[in-house]
C-alpha positions in Angstrom: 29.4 -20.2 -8.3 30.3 -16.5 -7.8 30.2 -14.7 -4.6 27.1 -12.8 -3.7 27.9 -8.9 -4.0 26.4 -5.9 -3.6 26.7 -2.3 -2.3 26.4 -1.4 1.8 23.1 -1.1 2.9 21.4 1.5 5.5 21.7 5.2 4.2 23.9 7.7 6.8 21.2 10.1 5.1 19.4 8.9 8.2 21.2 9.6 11.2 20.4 8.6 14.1 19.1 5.3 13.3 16.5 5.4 16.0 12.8 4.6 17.0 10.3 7.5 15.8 9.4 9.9 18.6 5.7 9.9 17.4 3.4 7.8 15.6 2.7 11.3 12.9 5.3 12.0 11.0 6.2 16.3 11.3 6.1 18.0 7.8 8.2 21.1 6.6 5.2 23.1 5.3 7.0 25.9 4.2 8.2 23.6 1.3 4.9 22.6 0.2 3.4 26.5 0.6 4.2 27.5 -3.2 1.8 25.1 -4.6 -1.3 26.0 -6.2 -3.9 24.5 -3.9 -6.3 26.3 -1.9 -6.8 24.7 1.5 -5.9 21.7 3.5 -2.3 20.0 2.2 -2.8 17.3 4.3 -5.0 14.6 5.3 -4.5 11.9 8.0 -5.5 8.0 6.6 -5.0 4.3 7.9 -3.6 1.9 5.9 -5.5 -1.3 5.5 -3.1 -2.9 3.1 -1.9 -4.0 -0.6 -3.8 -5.6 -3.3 -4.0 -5.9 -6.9 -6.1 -4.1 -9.2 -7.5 -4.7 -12.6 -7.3 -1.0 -14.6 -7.7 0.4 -17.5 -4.6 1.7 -18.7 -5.0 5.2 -20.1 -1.6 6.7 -20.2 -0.6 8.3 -23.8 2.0 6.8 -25.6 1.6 3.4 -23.4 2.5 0.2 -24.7 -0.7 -1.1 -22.8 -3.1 2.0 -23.6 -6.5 1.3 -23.7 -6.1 -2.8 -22.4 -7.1 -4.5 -19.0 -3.7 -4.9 -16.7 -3.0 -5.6 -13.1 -1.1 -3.5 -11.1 -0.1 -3.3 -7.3 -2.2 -0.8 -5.0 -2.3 -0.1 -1.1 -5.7 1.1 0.1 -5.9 3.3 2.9 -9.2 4.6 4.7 -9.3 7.9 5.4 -12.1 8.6 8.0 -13.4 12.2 8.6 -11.1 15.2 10.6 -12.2 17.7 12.9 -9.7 20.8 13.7 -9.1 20.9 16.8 -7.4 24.4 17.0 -5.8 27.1 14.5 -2.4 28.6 15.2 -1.3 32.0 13.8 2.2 32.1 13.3 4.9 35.2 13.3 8.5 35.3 11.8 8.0 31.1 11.9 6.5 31.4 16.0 2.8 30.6 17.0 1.8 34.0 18.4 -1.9 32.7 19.3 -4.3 29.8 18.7 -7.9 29.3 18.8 -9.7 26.3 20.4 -12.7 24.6 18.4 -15.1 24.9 21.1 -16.7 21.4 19.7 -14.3 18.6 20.7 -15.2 14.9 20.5 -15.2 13.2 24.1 -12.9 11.1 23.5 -10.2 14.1 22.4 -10.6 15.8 25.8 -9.6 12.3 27.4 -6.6 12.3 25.7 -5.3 16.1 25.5 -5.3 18.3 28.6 -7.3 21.3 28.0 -6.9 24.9 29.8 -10.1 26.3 31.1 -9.3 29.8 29.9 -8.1 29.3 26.3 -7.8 31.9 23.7 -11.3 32.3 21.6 -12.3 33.2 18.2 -11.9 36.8 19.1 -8.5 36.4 18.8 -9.2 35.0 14.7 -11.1 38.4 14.3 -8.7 40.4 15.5 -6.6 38.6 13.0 -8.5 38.9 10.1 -8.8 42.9 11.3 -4.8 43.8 11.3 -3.5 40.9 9.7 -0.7 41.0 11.9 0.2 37.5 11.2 2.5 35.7 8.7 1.3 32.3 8.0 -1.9 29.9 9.2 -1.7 26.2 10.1 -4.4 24.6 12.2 -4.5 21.8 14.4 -6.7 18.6 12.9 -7.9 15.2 14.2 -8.8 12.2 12.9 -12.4 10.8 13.9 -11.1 7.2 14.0 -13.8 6.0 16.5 -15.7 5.8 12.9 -13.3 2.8 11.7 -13.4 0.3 14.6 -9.8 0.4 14.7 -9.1 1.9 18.2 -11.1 5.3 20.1 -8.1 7.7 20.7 -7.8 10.0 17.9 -4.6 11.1 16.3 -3.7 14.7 16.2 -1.3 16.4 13.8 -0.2 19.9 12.1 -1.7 20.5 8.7 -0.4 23.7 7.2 -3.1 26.1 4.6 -3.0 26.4 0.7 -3.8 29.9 -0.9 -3.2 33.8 0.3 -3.4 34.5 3.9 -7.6 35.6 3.5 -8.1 32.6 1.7 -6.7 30.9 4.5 -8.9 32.7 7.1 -12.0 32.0 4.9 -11.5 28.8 5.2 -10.8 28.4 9.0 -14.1 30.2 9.3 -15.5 28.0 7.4 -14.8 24.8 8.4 -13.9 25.2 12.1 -16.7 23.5 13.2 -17.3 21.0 10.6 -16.0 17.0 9.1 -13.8 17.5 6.6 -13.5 14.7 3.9 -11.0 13.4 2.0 -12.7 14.1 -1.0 -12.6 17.9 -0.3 -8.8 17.5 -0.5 -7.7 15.1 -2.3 -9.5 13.3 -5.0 -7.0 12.7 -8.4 -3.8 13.1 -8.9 -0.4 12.8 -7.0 0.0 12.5 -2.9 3.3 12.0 -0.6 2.8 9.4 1.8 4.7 10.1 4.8 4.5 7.1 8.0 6.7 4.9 10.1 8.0 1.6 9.1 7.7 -1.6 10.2 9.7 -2.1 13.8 11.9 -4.7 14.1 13.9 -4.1 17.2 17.3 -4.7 17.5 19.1 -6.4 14.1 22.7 -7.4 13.8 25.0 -5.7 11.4 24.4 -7.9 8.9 20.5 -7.7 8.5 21.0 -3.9 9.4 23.8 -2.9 6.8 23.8 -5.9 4.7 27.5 -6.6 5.5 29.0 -9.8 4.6 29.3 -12.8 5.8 32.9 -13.5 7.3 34.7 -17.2 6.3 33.7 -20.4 8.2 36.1 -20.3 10.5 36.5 -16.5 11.1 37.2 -15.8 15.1 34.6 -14.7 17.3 31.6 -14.7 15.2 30.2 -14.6 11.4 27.9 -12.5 11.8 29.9 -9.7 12.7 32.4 -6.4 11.2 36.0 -8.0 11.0 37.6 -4.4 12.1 35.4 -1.7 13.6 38.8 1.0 12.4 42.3 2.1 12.1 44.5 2.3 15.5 44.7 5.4 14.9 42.5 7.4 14.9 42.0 5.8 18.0 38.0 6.3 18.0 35.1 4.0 16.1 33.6 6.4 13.3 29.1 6.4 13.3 30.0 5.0 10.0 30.8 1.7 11.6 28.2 -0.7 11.1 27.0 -2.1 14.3 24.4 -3.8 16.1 20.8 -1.5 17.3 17.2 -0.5 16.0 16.4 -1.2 12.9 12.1 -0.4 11.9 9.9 2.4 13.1 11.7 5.1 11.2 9.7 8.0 9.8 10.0 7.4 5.9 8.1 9.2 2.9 7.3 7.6 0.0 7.0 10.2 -2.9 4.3 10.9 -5.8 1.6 8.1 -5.4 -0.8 8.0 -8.0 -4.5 8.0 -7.0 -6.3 5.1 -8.9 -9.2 5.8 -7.3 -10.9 7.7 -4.4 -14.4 6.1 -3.5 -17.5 6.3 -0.9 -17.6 2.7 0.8 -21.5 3.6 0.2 -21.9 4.3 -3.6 -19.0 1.0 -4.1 -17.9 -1.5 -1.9 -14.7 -3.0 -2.2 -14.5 -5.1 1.7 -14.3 -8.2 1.0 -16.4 -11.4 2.7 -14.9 -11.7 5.7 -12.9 -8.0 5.5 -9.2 -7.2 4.8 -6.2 -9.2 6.2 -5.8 -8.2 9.7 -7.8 -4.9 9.2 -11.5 -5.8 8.8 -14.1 -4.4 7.2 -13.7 -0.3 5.4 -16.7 1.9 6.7 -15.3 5.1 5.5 -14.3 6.9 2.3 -11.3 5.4 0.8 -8.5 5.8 -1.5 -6.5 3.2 -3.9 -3.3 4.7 -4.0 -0.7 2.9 -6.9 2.6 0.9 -5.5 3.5 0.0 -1.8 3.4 2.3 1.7 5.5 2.2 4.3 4.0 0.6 7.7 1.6 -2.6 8.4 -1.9 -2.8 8.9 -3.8 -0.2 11.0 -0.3 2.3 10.9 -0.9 6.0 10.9 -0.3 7.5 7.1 -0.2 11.3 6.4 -0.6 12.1 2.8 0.3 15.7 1.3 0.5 17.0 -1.5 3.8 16.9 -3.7 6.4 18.2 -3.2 8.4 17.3 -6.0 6.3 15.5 -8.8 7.7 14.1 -11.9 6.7 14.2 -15.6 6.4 10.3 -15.8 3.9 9.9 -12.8 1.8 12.3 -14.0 1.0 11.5 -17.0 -0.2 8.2 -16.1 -3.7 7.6 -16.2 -5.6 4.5 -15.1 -9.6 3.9 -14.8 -10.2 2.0 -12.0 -12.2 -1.4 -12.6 -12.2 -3.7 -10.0 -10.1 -5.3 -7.1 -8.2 -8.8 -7.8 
């Protein structure tokens, strides 16, 4: 039988291999600015977990077009967001921010609020001089509406469109629920969340080294030389013991099989989801695996760099396997 082979495992892309400072994940919205969409780019969801679903397969030029096929989704339910405050920034610094005056209780538990905060003169006086380069705002997620857990999560959501469409829009919605349906509803999304922690891993789950000879000294499981004598250092590259899970990953261009109101279809099951419970929110079927279990924070933006072969796919939802 040949020996099992096969290339070093864990990226240095990643470095630090540490735990995740926060549970939602920070976004380079500059990158995303250029595309065409006019609002929010971003939309916090909760991931309730994989199944399969029967679709019809409408891709041209498909060797399954128009038949009945199974594919892998993840389903995540995206309860409705509030913003919580909008922050005018300056050569890439927040040179103001206005409070929503209409916070949830359970938001001024958590976050520490000044009495004398900044109001919406301040977005007047903006949309006067337009002294101002860019506009992100604040959001958070109304997960008291999920039965997961009370304390919502709060994140940075940067604006689609020129700088008065991005006022307009503040105006508009500063004091209202924003659904996912108002931002995304087909097409392409990058998920962006933690993995699954697994504390600390040996070298060889970590890396995927190999395993030394029966009778190697002082362990199996374990790097034969961690270097040279000289230089008389060990290199980051060695591959050692330490944290392996809970690192902030993005999975790019998931398809959106299908974005639904748990009202007009219903897709819990008898006794709910595995380890979830039941969805009571609007939800979407997103194709292929997401990082994190159950419950786990997700962020979903739009692309930032989508390919020719996921979007011409094409699938009409049908049911849930």
């Amino acid at each position: 039988m040949g020996r099992k082979q096969g290339p070093r495992k864990g990226t240095l892309q990643f470095w630090p291999r540490k735990r995740a400072q926060k549970n939602i994940s920070s976004v380079n919205w500059n990158a995303l600015k250029d595309t065409d969409k006019k609002g929010l780019l971003g939309f916090i969801c909760y991931k309730v977990g994989m199944k399969s679903a029967y679709v019809k397969d409408a891709t041209n030029d498909s060797m399954t077009k128009n038949k009945r096929i199974p594919i892998p989704v993840t389903i995540v339910e995206c309860p409705t967001m509030k913003i919580f405050s909008v922050r005018l920034y300056k050569n890439k610094k927040v040179i103001g921010e206005v409070l929503n005056n209409n916070l949830d209780k359970e938001l001024k538990k958590r976050v520490s609020i000044p009495k004398e905060y900044k109001t919406k003169e301040l977005l007047e006086k903006a949309e006067k001089e337009a002294d101002f380069d860019d506009i992100r705002v604040l959001v958070y997620s109304q997960v008291k509406k999920t039965g997961i857990k009370k304390s919502p999560d709060i994140g940075e959501v940067g604006l689609g469109g020129s700088k008065e469409e991005k006022l307009a829009f503040v105006k508009e919605n500063l004091a209202k629920e924003i659904s996912v349906s108002d931002v995304f509803a087909e097409g392409l999304v990058d998920a962006r969340g933690i993995t699954i922690g697994k504390g600390t891993q040996g070298p060889v789950k970590r890396f995927g080294i190999r395993l030394r000879v029966r009778k190697a000294e002082k362990g199996q499981r374990k790097v034969g030389s961690i270097g040279p004598w000289h230089p008389a250092r060990v290199t980051f590259r060695t591959p050692f013991a330490g944290q392996m899970g809970f690192f902030n990953r993005i999975v790019y261009n998931n398809k959106i099989v299908f974005a639904g109101k748990i009202s007009e279809k219903d897709i819990n099951e008898e006794k709910g989801f595995h380890r979830y419970g039941k969805i009571k929110n609007d939800y979407l079927v997103l194709r292929g695996s997401i990082q994190g279990p159950s419950k786990r924070q997700l962020l979903l933006t739009e692309t930032l760099r989508p390919t020719k072969k996921q979007l011409k796919k094409n699938y009409e939802f049908i049911e849930l396997r």
